[in-house]
N, C-alpha and C positions, 0 to 999 in steps of 0.2 A: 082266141087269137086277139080278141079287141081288149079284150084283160091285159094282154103282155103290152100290148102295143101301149095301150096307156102308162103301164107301171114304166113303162122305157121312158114314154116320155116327160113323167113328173120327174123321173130320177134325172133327167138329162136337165131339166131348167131346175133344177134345185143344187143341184154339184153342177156348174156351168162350164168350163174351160172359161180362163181369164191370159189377157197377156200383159208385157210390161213394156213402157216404151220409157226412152228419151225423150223429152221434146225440145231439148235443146238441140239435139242430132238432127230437126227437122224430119223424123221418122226413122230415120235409117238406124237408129239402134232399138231394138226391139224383139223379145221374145216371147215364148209360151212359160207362163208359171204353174200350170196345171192346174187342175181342178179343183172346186174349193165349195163349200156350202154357198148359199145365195146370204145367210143371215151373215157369214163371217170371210169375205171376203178378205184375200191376200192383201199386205201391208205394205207397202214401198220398202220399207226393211228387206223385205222376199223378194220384191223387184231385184234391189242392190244385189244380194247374194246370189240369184240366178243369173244377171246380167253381166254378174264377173266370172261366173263357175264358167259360163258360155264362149268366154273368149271375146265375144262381142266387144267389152272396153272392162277398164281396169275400175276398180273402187275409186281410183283416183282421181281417174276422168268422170266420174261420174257424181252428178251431187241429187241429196235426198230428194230435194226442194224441186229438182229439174224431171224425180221419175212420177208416171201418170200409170195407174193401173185402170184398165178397162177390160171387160166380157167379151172375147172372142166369139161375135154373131157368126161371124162369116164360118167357120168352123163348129158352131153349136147349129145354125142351117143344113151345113151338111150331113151332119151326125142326124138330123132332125130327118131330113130325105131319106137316108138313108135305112132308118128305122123304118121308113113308113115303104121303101119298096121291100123290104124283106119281110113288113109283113104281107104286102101284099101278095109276093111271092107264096108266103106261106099260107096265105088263105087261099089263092087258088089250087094249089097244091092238095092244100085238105078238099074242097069242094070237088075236084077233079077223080082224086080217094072217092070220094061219098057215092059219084055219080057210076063208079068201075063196081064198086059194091051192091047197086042198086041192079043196075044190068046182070050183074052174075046173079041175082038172086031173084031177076022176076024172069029168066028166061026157063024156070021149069027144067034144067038140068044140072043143076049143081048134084056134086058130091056126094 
C-alpha cells in the first residue's frame, strides 16, 4: 500500500496541474490548462488557445505578454489529501482483512 501511495505521489508532482491567468483582468480571467510534465511546462501560447476555447475572452482581448502560467497547488493539495486518505482507507481496510483472518484461524474451528 506504501508502494502505491508513493508511485501516486511522484506521478502527481511530476505531471502537476498548471492553470492560466490574465493579469491584466486582475485575476478574473483564468483557467485549468491541464496537466503537463514538471521539466516541460505549458507555454502562454496554450494559455491563449485554452483561454479562448473557454469563452472566458476572445484572442483578441487577450495579449501574450498579459498571460502568466502558474502550478495549481491548491488543486494538486487536494489531489495530494486525497491520495493519502484513500490510502489510508485502504490500509485499514487490509489490516482489518489480516485481523478477520487471524481470528478465524486461531479459534480451532475453521473448515
Amino acid at each position: 500500500m506504501l508502494a502505491l501511495f508513493t508511485c501516486g505521489l511522484i506521478l502527481m508532482f511530476l505531471f502537476p496541474p498548471y492553470f492560466g491567468i490574465d493579469r491584466s483582468s486582475n485575476g478574473q480571467v483564468h483557467a485549468s490548462v491541464g496537466y503537463h510534465p514538471v521539466w516541460d511546462p505549458p507555454d502562454r501560447e496554450h494559455v491563449l488557445s485554452v483561454l479562448s476555447e473557454t469563452g472566458l475572452a476572445s484572442e483578441a482581448d487577450l495579449q501574450l505578454s498579459n498571460l502568466e502560467v502558474g502550478r495549481n497547488n491548491v488543486l494538486l493539495g487536494i489531489q495530494t489529501l486525497g491520495l493519502f486518505l484513500l490510502s489510508l482507507v485502504g490500509f485499514l481496510a487490509s489490516r482489518t482483512r489480516r485481523g478477520e483472518r487471524r481470528e478465524k484461524g486461531s479459534d480451532g474451528g475453521g473448515p
